[in-house]
N, C-alpha and C positions, 0 to 999 in steps of 0.2 A: 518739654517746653521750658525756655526760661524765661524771667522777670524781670523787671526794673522798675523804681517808683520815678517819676517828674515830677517836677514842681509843676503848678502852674504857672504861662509865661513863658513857657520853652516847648520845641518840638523837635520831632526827630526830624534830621539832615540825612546825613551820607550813612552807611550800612556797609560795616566787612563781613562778608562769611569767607570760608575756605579757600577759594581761590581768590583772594584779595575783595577788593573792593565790589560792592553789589552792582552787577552790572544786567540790565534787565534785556539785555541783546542775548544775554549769556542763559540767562535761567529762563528768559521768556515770560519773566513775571515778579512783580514786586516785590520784597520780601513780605512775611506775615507778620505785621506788628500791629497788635489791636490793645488800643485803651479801653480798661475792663473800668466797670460803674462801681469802684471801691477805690476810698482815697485816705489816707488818711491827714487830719486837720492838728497840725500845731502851731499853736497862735494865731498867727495871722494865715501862713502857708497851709496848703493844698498840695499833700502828692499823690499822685494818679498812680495806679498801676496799671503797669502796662504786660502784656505777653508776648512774648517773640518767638519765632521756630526755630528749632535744634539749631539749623543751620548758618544761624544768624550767630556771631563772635563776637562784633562791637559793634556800639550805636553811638554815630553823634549826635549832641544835643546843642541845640542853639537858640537863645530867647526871641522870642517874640517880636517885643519892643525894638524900633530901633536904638542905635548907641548914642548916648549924651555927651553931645560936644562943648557941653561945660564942666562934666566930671568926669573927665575920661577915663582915672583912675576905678573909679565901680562897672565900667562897661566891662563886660566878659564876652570874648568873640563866639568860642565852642566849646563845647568839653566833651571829649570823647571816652564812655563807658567803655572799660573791659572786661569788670567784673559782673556779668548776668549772674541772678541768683537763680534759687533752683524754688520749688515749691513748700517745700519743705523749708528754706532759709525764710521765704514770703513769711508761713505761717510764724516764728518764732519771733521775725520783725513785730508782727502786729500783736504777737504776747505781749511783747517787753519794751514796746516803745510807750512811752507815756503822753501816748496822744488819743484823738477822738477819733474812732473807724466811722465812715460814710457810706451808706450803698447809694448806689443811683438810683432805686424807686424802692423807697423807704414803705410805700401803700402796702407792699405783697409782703412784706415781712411778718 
């Protein structure tokens, strides 16, 4: 498996694996990208982790909100991930970042 954190505000778009672009004619089936109930909170911001299948190479990500056509300079169209981390990179992110870890149902903890 690999990882990626989002912010909140953004989601995933378009998906390369191996043979270019994720094409669901081709695999028969969407790729596996599942938002896990752990996030971690600095300041204001929210990043989600997310899990994706081997197969999966890059993710694009693209906000939410529509773009402000008064400050068009802070509008950000896409950004496309190519570095997935692995689980082991996960785990040392949430060592050594100086932020607050979240689970999604804090009751079972």
């Amino acid at each position: 498996m690999k990882y990626f954190f989002l912010s909140d505000g953004w989601k995933v778009g378009r998906v390369w694996g191996v043979g270019g672009e994720w094409s669901y004619a081709a695999w028969r089936r969407h790729p596996d990208i599942v938002q896990l109930d752990l996030c971690l909170c600095d300041r204001k911001e929210k990043m989600w982790l997310y899990r994706v299948e081997e197969a999966v190479l890059m993710v694009e990500v693209k906000p939410t909100a529509s773009a402000d056509p008064n400050d068009p300079a802070k509008n950000i169209g896409n950004v496309v991930l190519t570095r997935l981390i692995d689980a082991e990179q996960v785990l040392e992110r949430l060592g050594t970042i100086a932020a607050r870890c979240e689970m999604g149902n804090s009751q079972l903890i």
